[in-house]
C-alpha positions, 0 to 999 in steps of 0.5 A: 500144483499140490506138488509144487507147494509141496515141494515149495513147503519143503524146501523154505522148511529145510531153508529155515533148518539150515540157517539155525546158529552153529555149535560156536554160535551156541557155546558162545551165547551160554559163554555170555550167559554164564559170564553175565551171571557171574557179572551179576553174582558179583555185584549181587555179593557186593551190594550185600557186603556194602549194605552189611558195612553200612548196618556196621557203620550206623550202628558204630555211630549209634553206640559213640552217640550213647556214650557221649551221651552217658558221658554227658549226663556223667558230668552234667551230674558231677558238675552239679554236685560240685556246685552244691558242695561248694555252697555249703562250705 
């Protein structure tokens, strides 16, 4: 009986040997891990130059709101000096 399951063990152990993937099996799954990694390094790069945009963008309109602003205050002060001047003649 010792035999028997011996040589029962030994044979489901060579069975589950045999039934590993292939060596195309194995390149095609490091191919589809290789590529995933590209896929992702891709986007990776893309979200950081669509955040580097967006940091550009803001601080564009930032600066445009200051100025218009300095613009603003420029003529609210020219427009009151005109006022005063035109009093005194």
């Amino acid at each position: 009986m010792k035999k028997l399951f011996t040589l029962v063990a030994v044979a489901s152990m060579f069975t589950f040997v045999a039934c590993g993937p292939s060596a195309e099996e194995k390149a095609a799954a490091e191919k589809k891990i290789a590529d995933s990694t590209a896929a992702y390094n891709d986007q990776l790069a893309a979200a950081e130059a669509a955040k580097a945009q967006a940091i550009a963008d803001s601080t564009a309109a930032f600066t445009a709101a200051e100025a218009a602003k300095a613009q603003a205050t420029a003529d609210s002060i020219a427009a009151a000096a005109t006022k005063k001047g035109g009093k005194k003649k």
